[in-house]
Structures are given as C-alpha cells and as structure tokens.
DRENGU-731914 format. One line per 10 residues: number of its first residue (from 1); their letters; for each residue x, z, y of N, C-alpha, C. Coordinates in nm, 2 decimals. Layout:
NUM	a	X Z Y X Z Y X Z Y ~ ...
! end
This chain:
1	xxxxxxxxxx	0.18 -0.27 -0.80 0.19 -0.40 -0.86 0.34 -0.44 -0.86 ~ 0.41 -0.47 -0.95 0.52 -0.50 -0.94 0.58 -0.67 -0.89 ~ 0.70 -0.67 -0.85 0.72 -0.80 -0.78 0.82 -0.90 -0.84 ~ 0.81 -1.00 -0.87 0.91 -1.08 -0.90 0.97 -1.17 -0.84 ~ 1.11 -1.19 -0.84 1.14 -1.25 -0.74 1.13 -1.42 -0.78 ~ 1.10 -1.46 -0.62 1.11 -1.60 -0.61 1.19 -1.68 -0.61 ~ 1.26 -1.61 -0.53 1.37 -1.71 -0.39 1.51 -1.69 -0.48 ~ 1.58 -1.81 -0.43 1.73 -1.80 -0.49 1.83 -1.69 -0.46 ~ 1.90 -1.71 -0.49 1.98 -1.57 -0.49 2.03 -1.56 -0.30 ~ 2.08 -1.41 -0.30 2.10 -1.37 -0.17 2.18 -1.50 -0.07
11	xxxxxxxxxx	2.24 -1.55 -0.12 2.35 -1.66 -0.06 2.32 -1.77 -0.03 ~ 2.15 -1.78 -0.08 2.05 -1.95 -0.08 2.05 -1.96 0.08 ~ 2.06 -2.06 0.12 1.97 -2.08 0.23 1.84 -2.05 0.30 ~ 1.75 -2.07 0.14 1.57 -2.05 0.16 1.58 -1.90 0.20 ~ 1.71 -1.83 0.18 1.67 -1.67 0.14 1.60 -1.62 0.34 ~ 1.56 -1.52 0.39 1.56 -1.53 0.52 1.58 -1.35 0.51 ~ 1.62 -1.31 0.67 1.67 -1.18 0.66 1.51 -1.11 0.73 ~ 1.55 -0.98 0.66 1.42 -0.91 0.68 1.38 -0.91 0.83 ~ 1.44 -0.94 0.97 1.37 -0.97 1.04 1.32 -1.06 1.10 ~ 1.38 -1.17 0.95 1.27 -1.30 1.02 1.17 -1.29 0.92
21	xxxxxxxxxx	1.18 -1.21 0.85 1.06 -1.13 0.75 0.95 -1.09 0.84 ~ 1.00 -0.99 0.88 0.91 -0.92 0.98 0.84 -0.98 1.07 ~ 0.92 -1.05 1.16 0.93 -1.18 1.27 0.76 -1.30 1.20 ~ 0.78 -1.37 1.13 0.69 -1.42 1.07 0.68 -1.41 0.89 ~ 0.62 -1.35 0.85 0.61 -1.27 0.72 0.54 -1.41 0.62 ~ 0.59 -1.46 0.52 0.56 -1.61 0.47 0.41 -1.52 0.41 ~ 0.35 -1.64 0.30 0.25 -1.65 0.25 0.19 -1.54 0.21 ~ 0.07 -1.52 0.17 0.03 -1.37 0.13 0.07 -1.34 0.01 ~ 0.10 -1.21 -0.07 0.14 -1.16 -0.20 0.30 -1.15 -0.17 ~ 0.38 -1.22 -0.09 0.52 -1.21 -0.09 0.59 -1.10 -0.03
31	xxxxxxxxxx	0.68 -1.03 -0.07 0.74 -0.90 0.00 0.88 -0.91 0.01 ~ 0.96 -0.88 0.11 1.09 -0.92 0.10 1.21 -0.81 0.06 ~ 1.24 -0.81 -0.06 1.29 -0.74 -0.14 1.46 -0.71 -0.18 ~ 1.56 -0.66 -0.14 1.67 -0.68 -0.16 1.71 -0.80 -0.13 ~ 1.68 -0.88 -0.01 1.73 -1.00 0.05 1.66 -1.14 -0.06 ~ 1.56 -1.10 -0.12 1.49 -1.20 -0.17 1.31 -1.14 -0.17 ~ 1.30 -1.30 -0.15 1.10 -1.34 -0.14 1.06 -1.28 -0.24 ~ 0.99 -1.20 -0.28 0.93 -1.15 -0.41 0.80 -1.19 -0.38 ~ 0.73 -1.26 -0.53 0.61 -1.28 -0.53 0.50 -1.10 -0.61 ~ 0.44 -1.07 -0.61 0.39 -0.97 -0.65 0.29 -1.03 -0.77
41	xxxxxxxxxx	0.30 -0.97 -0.88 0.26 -1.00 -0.99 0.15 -0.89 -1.04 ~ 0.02 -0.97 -1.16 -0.04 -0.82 -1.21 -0.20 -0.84 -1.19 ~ -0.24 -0.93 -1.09 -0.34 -0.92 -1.00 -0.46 -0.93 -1.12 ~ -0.53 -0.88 -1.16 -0.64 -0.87 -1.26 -0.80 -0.87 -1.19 ~ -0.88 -0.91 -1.29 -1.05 -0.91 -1.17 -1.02 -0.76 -1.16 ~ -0.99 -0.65 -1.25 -1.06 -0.49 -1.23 -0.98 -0.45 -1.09 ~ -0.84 -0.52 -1.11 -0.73 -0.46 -1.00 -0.79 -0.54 -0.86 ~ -0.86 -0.65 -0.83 -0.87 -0.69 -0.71 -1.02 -0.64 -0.69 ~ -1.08 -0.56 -0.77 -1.22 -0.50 -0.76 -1.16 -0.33 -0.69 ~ -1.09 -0.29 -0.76 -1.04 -0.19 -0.73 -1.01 -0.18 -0.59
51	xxxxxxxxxx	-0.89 -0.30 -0.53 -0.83 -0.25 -0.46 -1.00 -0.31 -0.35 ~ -1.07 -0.42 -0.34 -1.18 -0.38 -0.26 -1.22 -0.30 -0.22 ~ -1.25 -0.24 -0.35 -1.36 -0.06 -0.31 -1.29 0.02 -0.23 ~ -1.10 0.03 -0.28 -1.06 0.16 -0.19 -1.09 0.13 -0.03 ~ -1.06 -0.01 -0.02 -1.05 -0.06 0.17 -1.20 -0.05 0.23 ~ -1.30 -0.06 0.13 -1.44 -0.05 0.17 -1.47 0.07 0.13 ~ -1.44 0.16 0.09 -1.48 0.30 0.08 -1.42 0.37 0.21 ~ -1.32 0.35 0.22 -1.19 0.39 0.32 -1.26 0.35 0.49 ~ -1.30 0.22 0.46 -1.36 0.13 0.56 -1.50 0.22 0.65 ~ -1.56 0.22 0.53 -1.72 0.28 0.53 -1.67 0.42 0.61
61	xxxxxxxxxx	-1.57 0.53 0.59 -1.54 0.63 0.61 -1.52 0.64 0.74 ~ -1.40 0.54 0.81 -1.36 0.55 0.93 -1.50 0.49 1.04 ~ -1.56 0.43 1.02 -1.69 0.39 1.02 -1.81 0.53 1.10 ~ -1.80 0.58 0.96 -1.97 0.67 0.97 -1.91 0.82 1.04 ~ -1.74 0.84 1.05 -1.70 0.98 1.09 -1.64 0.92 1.23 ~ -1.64 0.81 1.24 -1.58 0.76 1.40 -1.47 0.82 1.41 ~ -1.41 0.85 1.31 -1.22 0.83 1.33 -1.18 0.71 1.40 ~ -1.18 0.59 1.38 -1.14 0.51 1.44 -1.05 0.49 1.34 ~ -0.95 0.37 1.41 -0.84 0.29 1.32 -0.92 0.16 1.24 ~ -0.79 0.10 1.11 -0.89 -0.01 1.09 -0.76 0.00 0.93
71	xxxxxxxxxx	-0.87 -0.09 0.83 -0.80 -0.07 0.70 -0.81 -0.20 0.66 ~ -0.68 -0.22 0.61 -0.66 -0.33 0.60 -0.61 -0.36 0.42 ~ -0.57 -0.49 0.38 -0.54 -0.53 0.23 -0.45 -0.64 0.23 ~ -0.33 -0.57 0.19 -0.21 -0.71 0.16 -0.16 -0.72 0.30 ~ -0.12 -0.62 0.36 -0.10 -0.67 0.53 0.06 -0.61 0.51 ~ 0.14 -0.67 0.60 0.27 -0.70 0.59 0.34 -0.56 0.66 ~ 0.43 -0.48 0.64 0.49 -0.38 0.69 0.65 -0.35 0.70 ~ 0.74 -0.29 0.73 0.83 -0.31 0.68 0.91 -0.16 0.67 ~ 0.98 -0.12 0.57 1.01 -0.02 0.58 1.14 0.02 0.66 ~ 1.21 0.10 0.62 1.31 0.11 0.63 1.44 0.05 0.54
81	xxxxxxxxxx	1.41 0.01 0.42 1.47 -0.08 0.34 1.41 -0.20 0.32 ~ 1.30 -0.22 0.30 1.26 -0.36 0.26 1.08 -0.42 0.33 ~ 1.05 -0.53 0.33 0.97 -0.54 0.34 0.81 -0.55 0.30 ~ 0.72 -0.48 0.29 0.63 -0.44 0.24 0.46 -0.54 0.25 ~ 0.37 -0.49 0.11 0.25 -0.58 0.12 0.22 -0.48 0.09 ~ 0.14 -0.33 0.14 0.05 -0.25 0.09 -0.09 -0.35 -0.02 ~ -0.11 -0.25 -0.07 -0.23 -0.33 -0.14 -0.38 -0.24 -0.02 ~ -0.35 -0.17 0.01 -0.51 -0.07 0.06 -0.39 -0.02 0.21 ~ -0.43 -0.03 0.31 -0.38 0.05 0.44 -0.46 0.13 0.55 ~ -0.42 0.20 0.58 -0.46 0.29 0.68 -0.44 0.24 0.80
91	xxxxxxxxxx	-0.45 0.22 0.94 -0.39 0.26 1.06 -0.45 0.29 1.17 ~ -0.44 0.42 1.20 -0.48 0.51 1.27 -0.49 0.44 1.44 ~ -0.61 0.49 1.49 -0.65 0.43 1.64 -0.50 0.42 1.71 ~ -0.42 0.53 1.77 -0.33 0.51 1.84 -0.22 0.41 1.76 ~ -0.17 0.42 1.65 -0.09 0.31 1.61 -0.16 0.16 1.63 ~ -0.27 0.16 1.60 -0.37 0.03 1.58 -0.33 0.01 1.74 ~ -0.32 0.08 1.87 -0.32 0.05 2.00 -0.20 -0.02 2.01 ~ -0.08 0.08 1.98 0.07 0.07 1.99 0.09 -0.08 1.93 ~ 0.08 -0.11 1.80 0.13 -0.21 1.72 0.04 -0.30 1.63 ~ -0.13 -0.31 1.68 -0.22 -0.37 1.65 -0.20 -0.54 1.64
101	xxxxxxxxxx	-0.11 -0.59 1.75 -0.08 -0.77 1.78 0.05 -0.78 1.72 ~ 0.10 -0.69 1.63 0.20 -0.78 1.60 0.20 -0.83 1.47 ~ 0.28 -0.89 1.43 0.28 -0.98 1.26 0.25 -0.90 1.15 ~ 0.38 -0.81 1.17 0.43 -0.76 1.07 0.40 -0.51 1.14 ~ 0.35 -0.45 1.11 0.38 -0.38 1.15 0.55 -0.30 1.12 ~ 0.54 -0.22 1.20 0.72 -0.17 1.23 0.77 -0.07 1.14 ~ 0.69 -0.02 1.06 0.69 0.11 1.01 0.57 0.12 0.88 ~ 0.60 0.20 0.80 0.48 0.24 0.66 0.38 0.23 0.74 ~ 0.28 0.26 0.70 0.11 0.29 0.74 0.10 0.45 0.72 ~ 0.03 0.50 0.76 0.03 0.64 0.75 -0.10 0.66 0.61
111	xxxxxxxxxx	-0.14 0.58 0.57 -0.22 0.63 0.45 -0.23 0.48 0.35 ~ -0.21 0.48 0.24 -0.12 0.35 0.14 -0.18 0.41 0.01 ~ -0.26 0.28 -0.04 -0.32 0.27 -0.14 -0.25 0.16 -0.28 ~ -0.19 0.19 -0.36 -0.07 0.11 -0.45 -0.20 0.10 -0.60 ~ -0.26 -0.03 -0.66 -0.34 -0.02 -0.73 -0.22 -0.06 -0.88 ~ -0.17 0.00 -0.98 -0.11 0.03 -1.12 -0.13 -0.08 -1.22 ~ -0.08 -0.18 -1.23 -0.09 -0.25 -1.34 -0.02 -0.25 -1.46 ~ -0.07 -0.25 -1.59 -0.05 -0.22 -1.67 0.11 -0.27 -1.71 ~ 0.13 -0.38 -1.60 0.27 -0.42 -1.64 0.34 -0.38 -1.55 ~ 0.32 -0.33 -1.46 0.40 -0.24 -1.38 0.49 -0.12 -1.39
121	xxxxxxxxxx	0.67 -0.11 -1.40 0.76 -0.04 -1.45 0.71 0.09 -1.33 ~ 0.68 0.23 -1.43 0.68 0.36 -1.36 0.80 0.34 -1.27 ~ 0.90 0.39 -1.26 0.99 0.38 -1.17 1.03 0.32 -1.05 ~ 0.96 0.19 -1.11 0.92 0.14 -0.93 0.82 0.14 -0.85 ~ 0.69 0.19 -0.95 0.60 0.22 -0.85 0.61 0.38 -0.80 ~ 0.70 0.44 -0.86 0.73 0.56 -0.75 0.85 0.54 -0.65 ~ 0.94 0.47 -0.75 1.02 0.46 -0.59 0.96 0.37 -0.47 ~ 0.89 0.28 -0.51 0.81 0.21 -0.35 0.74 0.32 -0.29 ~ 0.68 0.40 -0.35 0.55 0.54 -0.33 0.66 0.64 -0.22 ~ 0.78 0.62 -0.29 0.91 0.73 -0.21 0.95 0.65 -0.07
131	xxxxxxxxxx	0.96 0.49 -0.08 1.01 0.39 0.04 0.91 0.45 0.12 ~ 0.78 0.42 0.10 0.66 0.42 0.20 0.68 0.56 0.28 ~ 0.72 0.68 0.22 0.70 0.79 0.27 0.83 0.82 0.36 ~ 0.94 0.76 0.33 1.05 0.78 0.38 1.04 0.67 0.53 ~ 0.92 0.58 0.53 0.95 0.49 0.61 0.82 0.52 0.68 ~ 0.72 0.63 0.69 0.69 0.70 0.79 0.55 0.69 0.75 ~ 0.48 0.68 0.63 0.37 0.70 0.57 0.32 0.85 0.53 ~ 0.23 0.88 0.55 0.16 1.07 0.53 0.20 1.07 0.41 ~ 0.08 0.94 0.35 0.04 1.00 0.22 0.02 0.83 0.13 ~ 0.03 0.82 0.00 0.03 0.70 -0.05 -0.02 0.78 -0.23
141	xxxxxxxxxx	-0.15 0.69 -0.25 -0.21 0.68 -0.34 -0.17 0.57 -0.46 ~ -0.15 0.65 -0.56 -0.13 0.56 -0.67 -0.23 0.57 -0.76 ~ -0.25 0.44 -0.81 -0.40 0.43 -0.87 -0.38 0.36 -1.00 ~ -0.42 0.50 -1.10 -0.36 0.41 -1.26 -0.53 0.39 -1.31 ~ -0.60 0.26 -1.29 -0.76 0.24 -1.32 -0.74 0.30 -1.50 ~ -0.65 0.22 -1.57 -0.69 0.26 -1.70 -0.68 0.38 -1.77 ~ -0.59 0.45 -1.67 -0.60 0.61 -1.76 -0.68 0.70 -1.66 ~ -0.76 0.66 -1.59 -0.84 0.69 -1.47 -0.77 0.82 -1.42 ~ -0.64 0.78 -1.35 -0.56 0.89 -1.28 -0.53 0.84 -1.12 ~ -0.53 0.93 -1.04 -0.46 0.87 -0.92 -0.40 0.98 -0.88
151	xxxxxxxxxx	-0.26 0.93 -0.83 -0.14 1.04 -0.79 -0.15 1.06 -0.65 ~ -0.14 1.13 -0.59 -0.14 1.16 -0.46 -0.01 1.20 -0.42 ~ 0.10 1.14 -0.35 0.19 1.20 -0.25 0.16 1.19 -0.09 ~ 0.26 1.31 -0.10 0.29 1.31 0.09 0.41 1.39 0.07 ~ 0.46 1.38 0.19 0.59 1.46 0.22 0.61 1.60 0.16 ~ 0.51 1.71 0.15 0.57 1.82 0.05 0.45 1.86 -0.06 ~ 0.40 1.77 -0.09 0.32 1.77 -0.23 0.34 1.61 -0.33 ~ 0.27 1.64 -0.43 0.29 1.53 -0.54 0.19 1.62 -0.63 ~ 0.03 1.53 -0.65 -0.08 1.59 -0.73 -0.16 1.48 -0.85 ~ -0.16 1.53 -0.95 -0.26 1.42 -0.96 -0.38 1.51 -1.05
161	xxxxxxxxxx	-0.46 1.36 -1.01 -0.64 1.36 -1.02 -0.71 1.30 -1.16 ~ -0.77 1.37 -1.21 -0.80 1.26 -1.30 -0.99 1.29 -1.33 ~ -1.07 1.21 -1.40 -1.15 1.22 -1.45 -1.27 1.23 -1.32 ~ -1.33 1.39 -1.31 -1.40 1.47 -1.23 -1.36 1.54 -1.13 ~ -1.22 1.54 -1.13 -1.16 1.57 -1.04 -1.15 1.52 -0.91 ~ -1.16 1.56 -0.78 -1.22 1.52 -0.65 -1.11 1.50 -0.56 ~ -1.06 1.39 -0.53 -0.93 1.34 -0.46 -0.99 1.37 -0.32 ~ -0.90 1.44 -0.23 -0.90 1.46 -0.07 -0.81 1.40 -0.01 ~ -0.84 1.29 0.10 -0.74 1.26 0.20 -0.67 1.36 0.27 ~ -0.51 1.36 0.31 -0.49 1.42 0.46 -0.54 1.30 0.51
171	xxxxxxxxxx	-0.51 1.22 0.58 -0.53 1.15 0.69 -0.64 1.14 0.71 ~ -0.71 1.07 0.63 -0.84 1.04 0.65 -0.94 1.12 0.64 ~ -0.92 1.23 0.77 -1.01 1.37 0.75 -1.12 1.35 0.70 ~ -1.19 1.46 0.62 -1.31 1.44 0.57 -1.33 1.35 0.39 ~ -1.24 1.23 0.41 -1.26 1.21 0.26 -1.26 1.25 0.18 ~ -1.34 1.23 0.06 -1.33 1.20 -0.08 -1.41 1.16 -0.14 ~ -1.35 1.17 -0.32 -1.45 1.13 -0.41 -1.38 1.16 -0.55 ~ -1.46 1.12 -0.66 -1.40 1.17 -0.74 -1.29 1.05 -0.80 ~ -1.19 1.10 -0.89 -1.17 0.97 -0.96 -1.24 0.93 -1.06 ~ -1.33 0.94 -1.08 -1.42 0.83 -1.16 -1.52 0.77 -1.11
181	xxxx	-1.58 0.78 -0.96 -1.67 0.75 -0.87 -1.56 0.64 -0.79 ~ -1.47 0.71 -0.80 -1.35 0.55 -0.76 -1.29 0.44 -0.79 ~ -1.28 0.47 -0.96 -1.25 0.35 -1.06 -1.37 0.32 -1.17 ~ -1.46 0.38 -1.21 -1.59 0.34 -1.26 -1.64 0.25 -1.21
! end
C-alpha cells in the first residue's frame, strides 16, 4: 500500500526522529518515512478482507501446528532505514519473548505480508519488500488480489504464484495454500 506523506517538511517541528518514532509510534496507518509521518493510502473492503484472511489463516496455522509466535496487522517496526506498518506479520516465539513489550519492534518481522493496491507504484512496493529483508525479515509476501498473483521473496529467491499454484512458507513450516484459495 503506498504512503503519502502528511507531516511538513523535514525542518517542521511536528516532524519527529525515527526514534521517537519507534519510542512511541503515532496513530495507526502512519509509517515514518524519510523524516516524515506518512499516512498509508489504498485501503479498499477486498484489501482489508484480504489482509484479514492472511493474519487468520497464518493465525489458524501457528495455532493447529503449535509453532507458537503470534501474528499480528498494522503493527509498528522499524527497519534499518525507516519506520514500518507491516500490513500481515509474523513473530516467531523467541522473538515474541525477546521483544514482545515493546512499542515498536526493533527489527523487520521474519515473515511480512504487503497487500497491492491498484494505486500502488511497483517500485516501491519492491523496494519496501527489499527494506524488510535487508532489515532482518526471511521472507515478505506480495499480494497482487487483482491479477491473483503473490510474489514471494527471501534472501536468495524471488517466485511468483499465481492462479492454482500452491504458495509455501519458509517460516511458517508447514504452510500453504493456493493462490486462489487465498484471494477468492
């Protein structure tokens, strides 16, 4: 989903530095972007039906296979450049132990679900797909509902899925499904 910015320019006062970003992360939808508040834009009923199902399918999984961890939506992260609103997240039992109480987590999620809106510039939803992975994410799902595609990266692959085709987690051993059992 792509972001627009809110806040005045870098030099404003309202602007705040990403770790009073991190420190207390403002309103939900906001991500702090190049030294400004971005609002995230795009949000549609299919896109917020979407991104439900991945956190409750994902949910149901860690659930019935007792992996543990806990999956979360819209929760605050920060990367190594900027700071982050996954739309779909992963976090694995030992991180959940490590860094469960705090605001903002410290680092990507290790499994990141990005739901594709039709106004959303390709370019940036791969370079955020590239932030997350560089800022210590496995794997980060891109989810295009209308051309019923989902990309799959991780550190030394880049796949995509489409139709009947049966998308597998790394992380989340054991998953899958198809992509049209996911966006249907």
């Amino acid at each position: 989903m792509v972001s627009t910015a809110i806040a005045e320019p870098k030099t404003s006062q309202n602007v705040m530095s990403l770790d009073e970003w991190a420190i207390a992360p403002p309103s939900e939808g906001q991500e702090w972007f190049d030294g400004n508040l971005i609002e995230k834009q795009g949000m549609t009923l299919q896109h917020s039906r979407l991104q439900s199902r991945v956190g409750r399918l994902w949910g149901n999984h860690i659930e019935t296979s007792s992996i543990g961890g806990e999956v979360y939506t819209e929760v605050p992260c920060r990367t190594i450049e900027q700071g982050r609103r996954p739309e779909v997240a992963y976090l694995t039992p030992d991180l959940l132990t490590k860094y469960g109480n705090l605001p903002t987590l410290p680092q990507s999620f290790p499994l990141i679900a990005e739901v594709v809106s039709p106004t959303d510039m390709a370019n940036e939803v791969f370079a955020k797909a590239s932030e997350y992975l560089r800022s210590g994410s496995q794997e980060v799902w891109l989810i295009f509902s209308e051309e019923h595609l989902i990309v799959v990266l991780t550190q030394d692959s880049r796949k995509i899925y489409a139709a009947d085709e049966v998308v597998t987690s790394l992380v989340l051993d054991g998953f899958s499904i198809t992509v049209n059992d996911l966006i249907d």
